[in-house]
C-alpha positions as CSV (number, residue, x, y, z in Angstrom):
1,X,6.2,18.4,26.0
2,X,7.4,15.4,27.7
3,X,5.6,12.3,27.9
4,X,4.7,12.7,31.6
5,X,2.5,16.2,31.3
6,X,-0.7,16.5,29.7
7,X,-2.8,19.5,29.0
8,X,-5.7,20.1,30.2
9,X,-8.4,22.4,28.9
10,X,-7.0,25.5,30.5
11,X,-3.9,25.0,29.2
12,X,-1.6,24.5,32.1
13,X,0.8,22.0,31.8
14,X,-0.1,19.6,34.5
15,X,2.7,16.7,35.8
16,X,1.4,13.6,35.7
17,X,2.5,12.7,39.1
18,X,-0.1,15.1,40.2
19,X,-2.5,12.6,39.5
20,X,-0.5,9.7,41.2
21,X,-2.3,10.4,44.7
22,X,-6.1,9.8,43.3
23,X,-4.9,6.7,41.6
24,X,-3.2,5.4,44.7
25,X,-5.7,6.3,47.3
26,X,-8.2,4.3,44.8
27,X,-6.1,0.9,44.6
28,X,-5.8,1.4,48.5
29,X,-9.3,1.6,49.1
30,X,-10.5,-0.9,46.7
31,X,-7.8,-3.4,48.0
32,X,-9.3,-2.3,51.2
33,X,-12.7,-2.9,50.6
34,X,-12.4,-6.5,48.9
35,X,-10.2,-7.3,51.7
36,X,-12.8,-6.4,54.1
37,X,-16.0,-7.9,52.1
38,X,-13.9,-11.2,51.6
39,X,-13.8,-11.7,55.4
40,X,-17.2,-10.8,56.1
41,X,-18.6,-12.8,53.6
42,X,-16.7,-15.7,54.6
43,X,-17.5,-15.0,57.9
44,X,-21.1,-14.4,57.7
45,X,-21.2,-17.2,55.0
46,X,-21.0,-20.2,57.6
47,X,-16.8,-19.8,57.9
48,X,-14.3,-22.6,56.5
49,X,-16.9,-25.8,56.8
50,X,-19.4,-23.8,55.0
51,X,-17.0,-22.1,52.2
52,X,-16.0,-25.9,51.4
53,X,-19.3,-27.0,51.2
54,X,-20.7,-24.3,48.5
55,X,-20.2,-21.5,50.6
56,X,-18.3,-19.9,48.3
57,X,-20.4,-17.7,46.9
58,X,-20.7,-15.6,49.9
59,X,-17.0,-14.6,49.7
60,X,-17.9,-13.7,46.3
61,X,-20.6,-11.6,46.9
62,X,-18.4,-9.9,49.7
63,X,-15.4,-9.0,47.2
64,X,-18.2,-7.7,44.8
65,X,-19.7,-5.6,47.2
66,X,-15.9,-4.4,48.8
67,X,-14.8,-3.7,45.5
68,X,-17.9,-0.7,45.1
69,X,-17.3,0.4,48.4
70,X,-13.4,0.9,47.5
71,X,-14.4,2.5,44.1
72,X,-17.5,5.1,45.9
73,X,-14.7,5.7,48.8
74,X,-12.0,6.6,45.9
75,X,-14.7,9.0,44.4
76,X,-15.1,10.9,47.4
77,X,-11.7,11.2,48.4
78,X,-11.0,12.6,44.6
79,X,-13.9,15.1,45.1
80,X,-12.5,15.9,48.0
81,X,-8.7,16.6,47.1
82,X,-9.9,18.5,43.9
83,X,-12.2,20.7,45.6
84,X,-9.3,21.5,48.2
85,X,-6.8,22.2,45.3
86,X,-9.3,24.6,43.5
87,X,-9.3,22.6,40.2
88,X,-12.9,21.4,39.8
């Protein structure tokens, strides 16, 4: 066994590259999502005057809330891909 498969409980050797997809569609939509909440929390926030003044915190609260929306999105697209491959 190289170090690139792993075994899962039914004892097919699986590829770890299998796996690469789900890990990549959950950086995109996380990067996504925080990109997203940034801007609208900057934007609903007051905008540059506002984000110098204290306004910071909106941005913050945007990323926060982007970054669960990324993750939940991730989730459903793994359900989705393993239910479509059979392996759940």
């Amino acid at each position: 066994m190289t170090g690139t498969e792993n075994k899962p409980s039914g004892g097919k050797f699986v590829s770890a590259s299998e796996y690469e997809p789900i890990g990549l569609f959950y950086g995109g939509f996380v990067m996504i999502g925080m990109a997203v909440g940034a801007f609208a929390g900057f934007m609903i926030g007051g905008g540059q005057e506002e984000f110098l003044k204290g306004g910071w915190i909106d941005s913050i609260i945007g990323v926060v809330t982007g970054l669960f929306i990324g993750v939940g999105l991730g989730l459903i697209y793994h359900g989705v891909l393993m239910s479509k491959r059979g392996k759940w």
